[in-house]
N, C-alpha and C positions, 0 to 999 in steps of 0.2 A: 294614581291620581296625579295629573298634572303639578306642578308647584311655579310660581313667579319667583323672580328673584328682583328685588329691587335696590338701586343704589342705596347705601348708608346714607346718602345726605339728602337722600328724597329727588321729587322731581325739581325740573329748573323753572316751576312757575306757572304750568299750564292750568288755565282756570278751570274749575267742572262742568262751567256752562260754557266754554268756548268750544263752536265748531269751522270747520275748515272747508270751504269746496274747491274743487278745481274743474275749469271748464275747459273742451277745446270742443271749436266748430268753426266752420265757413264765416269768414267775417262779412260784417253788415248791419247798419246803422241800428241802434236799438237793441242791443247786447243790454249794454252795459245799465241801462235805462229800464230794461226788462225785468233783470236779475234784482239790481238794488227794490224798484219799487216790488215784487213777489216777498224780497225778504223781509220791507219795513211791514207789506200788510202780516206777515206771518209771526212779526212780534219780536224780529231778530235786527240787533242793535251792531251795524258794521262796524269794525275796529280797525282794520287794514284791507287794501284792496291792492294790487298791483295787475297789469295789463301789457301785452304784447301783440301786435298784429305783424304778420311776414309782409303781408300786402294788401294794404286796405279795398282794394278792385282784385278781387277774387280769391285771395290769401285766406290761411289759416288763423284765429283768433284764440289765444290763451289766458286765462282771468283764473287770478287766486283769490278769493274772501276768506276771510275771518271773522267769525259775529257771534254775537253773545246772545244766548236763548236762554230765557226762562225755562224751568222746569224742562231739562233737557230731555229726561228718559221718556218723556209722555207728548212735548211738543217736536224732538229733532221728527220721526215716525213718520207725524202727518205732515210735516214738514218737504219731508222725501218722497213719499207718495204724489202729495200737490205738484212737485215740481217737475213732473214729466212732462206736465202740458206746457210748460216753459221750453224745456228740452227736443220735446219734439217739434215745436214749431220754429226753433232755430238750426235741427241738428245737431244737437250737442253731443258729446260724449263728456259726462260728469262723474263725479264721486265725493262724499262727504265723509269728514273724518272727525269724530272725538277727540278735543287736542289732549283732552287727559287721558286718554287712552295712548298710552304709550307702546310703540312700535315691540316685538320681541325678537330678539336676535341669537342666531344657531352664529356663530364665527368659526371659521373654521382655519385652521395653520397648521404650518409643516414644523420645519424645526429654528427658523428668523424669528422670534419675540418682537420687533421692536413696531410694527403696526397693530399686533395686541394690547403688547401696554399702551400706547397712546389711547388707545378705545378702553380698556379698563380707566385708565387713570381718570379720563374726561367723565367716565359714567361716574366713578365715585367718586368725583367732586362735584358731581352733579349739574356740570356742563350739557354732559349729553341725556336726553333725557327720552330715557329708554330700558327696556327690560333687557339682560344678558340672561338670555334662560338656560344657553349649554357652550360649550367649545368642543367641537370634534376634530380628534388630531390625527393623520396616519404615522405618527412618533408618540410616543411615552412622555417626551422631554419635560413639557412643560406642567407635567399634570398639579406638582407641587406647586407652583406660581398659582395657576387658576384659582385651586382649591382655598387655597387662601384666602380669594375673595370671595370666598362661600355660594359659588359657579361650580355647577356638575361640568366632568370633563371626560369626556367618551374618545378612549381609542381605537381607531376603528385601522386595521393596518390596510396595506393595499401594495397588493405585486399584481405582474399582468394575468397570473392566473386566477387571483381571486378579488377582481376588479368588480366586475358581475353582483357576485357576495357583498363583498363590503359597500359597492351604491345602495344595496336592498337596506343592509343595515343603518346606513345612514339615514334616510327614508324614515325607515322605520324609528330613530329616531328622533328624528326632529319630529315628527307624528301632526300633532297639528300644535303644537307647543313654538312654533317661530313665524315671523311675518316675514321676516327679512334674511338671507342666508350675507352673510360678510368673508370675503376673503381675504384674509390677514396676511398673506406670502401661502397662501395655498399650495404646492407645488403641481397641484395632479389639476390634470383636466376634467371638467364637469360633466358628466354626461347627459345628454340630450332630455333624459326622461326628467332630472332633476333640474332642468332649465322650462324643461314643458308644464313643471308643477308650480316654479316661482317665476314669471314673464314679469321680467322688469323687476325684479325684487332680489338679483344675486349681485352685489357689486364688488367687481372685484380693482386689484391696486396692481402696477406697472410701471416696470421704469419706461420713459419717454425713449428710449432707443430706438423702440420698435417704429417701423420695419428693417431701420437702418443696420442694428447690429440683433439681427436674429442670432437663436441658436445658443451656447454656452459662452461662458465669462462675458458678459456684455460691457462689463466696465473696461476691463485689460482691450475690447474692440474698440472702446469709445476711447480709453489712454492710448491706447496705439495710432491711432485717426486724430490726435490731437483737439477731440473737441473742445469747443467753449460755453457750451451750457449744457447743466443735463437737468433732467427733469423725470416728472410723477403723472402720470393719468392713471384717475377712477373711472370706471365705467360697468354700466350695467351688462350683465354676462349673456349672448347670445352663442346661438351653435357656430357663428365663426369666431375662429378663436383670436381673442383679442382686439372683436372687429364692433363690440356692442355700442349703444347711445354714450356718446362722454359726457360725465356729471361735471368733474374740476379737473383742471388743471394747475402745474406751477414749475417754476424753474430755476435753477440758482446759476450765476456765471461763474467757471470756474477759468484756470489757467493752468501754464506749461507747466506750474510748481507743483500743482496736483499730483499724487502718483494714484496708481490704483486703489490701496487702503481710504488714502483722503474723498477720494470719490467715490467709493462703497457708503463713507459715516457721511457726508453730503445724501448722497440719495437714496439713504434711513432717512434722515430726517425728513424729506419730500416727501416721501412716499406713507409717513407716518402722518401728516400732516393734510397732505390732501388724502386721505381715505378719509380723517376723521370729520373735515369736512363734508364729503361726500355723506356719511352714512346720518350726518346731525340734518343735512337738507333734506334728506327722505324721510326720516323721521318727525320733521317739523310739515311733511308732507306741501315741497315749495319745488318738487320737479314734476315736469308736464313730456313725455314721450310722442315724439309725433317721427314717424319714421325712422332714421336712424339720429335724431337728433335729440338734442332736449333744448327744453324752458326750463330756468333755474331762476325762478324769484329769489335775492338771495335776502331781502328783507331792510 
């Protein structure tokens, strides 16, 4: 039988009758006018809205709500049902979310901790407010840290010959037990079938080097080339690799005094700091995917 696992200090506030939509379609007068009056007759109390148009004369239109319904379990239903005829007469592509239904997360890491703990830590203080339901590792290393936090931790190994094996197993376990796969310093690449199961729900974390210093040591490329800022991109995981939607970004300036250690513990800290980012706006479900880019309502 499945089991949740929920932070010790509870969730960070989401109400039971609070739900979420997000809209994208063709922009054009009478969106916004549409949506709000459908929700007031249907008995739903707006609390936030936020809006994005690319181009008012023929662009794409982005809209996030937030509203409070009565008796959720019995009115969100026909709620969603009704609102097709909304949808269809602007073209929309929508989805509604339970804000207390908390997102459930498979994280997955190699043998770097320091973008896991940032994600435990923020879950069990109750920042990030979400379910950790497993960690899958191809290393052993960490399994006593997880465990700790009273988090199953599945090692699942992986060489090139039994690369095959071990996706099946992985698969198989996250099973239907995760919303959201997380890549903590992953080292392995995803394979196609397990991006074709989660579209737009793998996010993975990278130093901002790329494309510039492809390949091994990236930092010793970036100290040797003398740069002066390095940075962190999240982004959601498509089959090109390291090519998906970017969620965050961030950067820190460094200098000539840098050596390569200095600039390793710098861009820990980015790279722990925009993923946890990244995976708290998916969760509060405040990213919109439209080709390869996104909308990040950030609130």
């Amino acid at each position: 039988m499945p089991h949740s696992y929920q932070s010790p200090q509870g969730d960070a506030g989401a109400k039971p009758g609070r739900a979420r939509m997000l809209i994208s379609c063709p922009d054009r007068p009478g969106i916004v006018a549409a949506v709000s009056q459908f929700l007031y007759e249907h008995g739903a109390n707006i609390v936030q809205s936020d809006q994005y148009t690319m181009d008012p004369e023929g662009g794409m239109f982005f809209i996030r709500f937030e509203f409070d319904l009565a008796d959720m379990d019995k009115q969100l239903p026909i709620l969603q049902e009704d609102f097709t005829r909304v949808a269809d007469r602007f073209e929309m592509k929508w989805h509604t979310f339970r804000a207390s239904r908390k997102k459930r997360l498979a994280v997955f890491v190699s043998k770097e901790d320091h973008c896991l703990l940032e994600l435990l830590w923020q879950w069990q203080a109750g920042d990030l407010d979400v379910e950790i339901a497993m960690v899958i590792s191809n290393h052993p290393d960490m399994r006593e840290l997880v465990e700790s936090f009273g988090i199953p931790y599945h090692h699942i190994p992986i060489t090139a010959e039994t690369r095959a094996e071990a996706e099946r197993k992985q698969l198989e376990t996250i099973g239907r037990n995760a919303d959201l796969i997380v890549l903590a310093r992953y080292m392995q690449i995803v394979s196609p079938k397990v991006i074709e199961q989660f579209p737009n729900r793998i996010i993975n974390i990278h130093h901002s080097f790329l494309p510039a210093f492809v390949g091994g040591k990236p930092y010793a490329q970036a100290y040797n080339r003398g740069v002066k800022i390095i940075g962190a991109t999240a982004h959601y995981v498509t089959e090109e690799l390291d090519g998906g939607p970017i969620i965050e970004q961030d950067v820190q300036r460094v200098s000539h005094r840098d050596d390569v250690p200095s600039l390793k513990r710098i861009g820990r800290t980015i790279e722990r700091v925009v993923l946890a980012r990244a995976v708290k706006w998916h969760a509060e479900d405040r990213i919109l995917v439209h080709q390869n880019k996104t909308v990040v309502f950030h609130g």
